[in-house]
C-alpha positions as CSV (number, residue, x, y, z in Angstrom):
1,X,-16.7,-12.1,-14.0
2,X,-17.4,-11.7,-17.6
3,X,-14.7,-11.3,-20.4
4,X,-15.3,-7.2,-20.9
5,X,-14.9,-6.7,-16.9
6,X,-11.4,-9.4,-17.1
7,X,-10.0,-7.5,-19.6
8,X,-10.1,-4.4,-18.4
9,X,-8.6,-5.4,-14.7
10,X,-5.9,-6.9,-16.8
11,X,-5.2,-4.1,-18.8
12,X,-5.6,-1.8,-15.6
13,X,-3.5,-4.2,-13.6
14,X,-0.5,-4.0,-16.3
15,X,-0.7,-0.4,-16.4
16,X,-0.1,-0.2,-12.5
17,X,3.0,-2.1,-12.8
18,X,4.1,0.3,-15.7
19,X,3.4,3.3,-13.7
20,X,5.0,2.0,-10.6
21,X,8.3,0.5,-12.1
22,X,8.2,4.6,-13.7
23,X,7.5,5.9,-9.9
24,X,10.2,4.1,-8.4
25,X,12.5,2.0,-10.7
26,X,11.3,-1.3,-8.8
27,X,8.8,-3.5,-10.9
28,X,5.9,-5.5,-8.6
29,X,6.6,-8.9,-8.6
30,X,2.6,-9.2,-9.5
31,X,-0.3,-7.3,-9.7
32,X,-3.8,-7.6,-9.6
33,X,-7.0,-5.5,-10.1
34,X,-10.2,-6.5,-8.9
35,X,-13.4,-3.8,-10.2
36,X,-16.6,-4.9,-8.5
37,X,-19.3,-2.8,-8.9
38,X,-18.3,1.2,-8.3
39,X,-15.4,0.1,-6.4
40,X,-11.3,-1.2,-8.4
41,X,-8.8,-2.3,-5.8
42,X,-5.4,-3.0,-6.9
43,X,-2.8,-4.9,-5.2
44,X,0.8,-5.2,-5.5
45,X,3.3,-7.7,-4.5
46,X,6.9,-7.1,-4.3
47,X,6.8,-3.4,-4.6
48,X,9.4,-2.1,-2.5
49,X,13.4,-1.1,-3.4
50,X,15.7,-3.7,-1.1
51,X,16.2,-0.5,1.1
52,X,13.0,0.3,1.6
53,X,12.6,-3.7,2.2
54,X,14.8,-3.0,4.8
55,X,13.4,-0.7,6.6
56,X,9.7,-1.9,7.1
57,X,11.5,-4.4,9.6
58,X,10.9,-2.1,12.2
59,X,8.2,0.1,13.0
60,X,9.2,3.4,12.9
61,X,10.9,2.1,8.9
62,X,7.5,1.2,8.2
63,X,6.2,4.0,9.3
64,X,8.6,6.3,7.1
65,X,8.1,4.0,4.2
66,X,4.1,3.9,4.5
67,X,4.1,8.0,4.4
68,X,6.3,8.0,1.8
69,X,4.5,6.1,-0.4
70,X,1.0,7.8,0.7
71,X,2.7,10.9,-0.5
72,X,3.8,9.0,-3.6
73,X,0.4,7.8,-4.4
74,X,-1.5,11.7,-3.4
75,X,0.8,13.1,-5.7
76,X,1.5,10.8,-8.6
77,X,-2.5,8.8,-9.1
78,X,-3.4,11.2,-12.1
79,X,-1.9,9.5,-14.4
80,X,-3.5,5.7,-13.6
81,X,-7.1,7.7,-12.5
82,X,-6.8,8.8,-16.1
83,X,-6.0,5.8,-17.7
84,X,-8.8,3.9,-15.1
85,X,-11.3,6.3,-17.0
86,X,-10.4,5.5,-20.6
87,X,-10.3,1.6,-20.3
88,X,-13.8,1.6,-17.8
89,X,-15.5,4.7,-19.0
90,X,-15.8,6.3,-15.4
91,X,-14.4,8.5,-13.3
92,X,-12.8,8.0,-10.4
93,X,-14.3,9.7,-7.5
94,X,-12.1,9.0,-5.0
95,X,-8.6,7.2,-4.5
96,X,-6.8,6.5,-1.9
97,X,-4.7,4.0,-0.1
98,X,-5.9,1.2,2.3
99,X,-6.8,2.0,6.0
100,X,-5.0,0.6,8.5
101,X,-7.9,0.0,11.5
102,X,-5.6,-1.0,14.0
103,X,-3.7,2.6,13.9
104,X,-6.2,4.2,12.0
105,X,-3.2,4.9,10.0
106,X,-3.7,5.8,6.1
107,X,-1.5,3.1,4.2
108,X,-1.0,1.4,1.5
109,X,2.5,-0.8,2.2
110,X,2.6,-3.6,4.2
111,X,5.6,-5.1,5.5
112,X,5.6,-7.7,3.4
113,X,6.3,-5.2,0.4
114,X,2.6,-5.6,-0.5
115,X,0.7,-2.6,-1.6
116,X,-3.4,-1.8,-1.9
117,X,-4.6,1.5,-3.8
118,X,-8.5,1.7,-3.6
119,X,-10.6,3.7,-6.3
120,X,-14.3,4.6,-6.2
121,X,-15.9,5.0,-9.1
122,X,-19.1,7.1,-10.8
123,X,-22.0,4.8,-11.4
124,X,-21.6,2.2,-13.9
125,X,-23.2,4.0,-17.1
126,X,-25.3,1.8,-19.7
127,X,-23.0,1.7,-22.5
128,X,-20.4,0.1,-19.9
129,X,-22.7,-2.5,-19.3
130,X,-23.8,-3.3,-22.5
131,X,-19.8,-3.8,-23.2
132,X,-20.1,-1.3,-26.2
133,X,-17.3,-1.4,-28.8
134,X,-15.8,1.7,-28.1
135,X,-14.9,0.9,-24.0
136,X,-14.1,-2.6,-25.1
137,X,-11.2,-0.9,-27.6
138,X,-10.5,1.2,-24.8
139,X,-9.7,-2.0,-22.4
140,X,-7.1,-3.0,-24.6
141,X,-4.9,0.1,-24.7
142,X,-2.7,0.2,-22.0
143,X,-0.9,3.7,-23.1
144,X,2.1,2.4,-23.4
145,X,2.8,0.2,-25.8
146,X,1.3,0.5,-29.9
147,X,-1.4,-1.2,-30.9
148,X,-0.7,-4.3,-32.2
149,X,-0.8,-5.2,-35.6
150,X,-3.5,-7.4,-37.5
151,X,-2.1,-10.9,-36.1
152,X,-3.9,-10.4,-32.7
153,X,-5.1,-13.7,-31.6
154,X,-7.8,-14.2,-29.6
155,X,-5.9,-15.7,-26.4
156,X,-4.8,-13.5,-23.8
157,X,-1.3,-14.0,-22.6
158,X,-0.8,-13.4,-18.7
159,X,2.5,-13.3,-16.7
């Protein structure tokens, strides 16, 4: 993986847990964002409120908790498909959660609190791939937080 592509899945990666700790008040223990080719999967660990935790134990609780958060993600994934398109320079052409093949069930939330939100994107477009200046800038703005002043070093710090 080269250093533009590790960049942004960190950037996208922090923004998730942002937008998720905003969704539901419960911060993902960890998070991680993996873009190959037209197609960004991010996974969260640890992503489910202690009574939510609690229900998943059985399966009509997991089966509440997965539709909830299916509606969740239909109604809240503007936001992060927005911020996907700044930081890679593509849109996002579909999103959705992971399938379950044993049920054929659309969800995202496993019982062990774990959760997978797929996103297909447009065509990789030559100035992505060239890593022009403008996406890279892009990469490093995670909406939330000001840029940082002239002391950036070159190290990035991960959790």
């Amino acid at each position: 993986m080269d250093q533009a592509t590790s960049t942004m899945t960190q950037t996208i990666a922090l923004i998730a847990k942002t937008l998720q700790q905003n969704r539901t008040g419960v911060a993902p223990t960890s998070v991680s964002a993996v873009l190959n080719e037209n197609t960004l999967v991010v996974t969260m660990e640890g992503a489910l409120t202690p009574a939510e935790q609690a229900l998943v134990r059985t399966t009509q609780g997991l089966a509440q908790v997965q539709e909830f958060h299916r509606q969740l993600f239909a109604s809240s994934s503007d936001p992060m498909q927005q911020k996907i398109k700044t930081i890679t320079g593509r849109d996002v052409r579909e999103a959705t959660a992971a399938l379950d093949a044993g049920t054929g069930m659309i969800t995202h939330t496993f019982r062990s609190g774990a959760m997978v939100h797929v996103y297909l994107l447009t065509p990789e477009i030559e100035a992505c791939k060239s890593g022009d200046r403008a996406s890279m800038e892009r990469a490093g703005d995670d909406g939330f937080h000001p840029p940082a002043q002239d002391d950036r070093s070159d190290s990035a710090e991960t959790d």
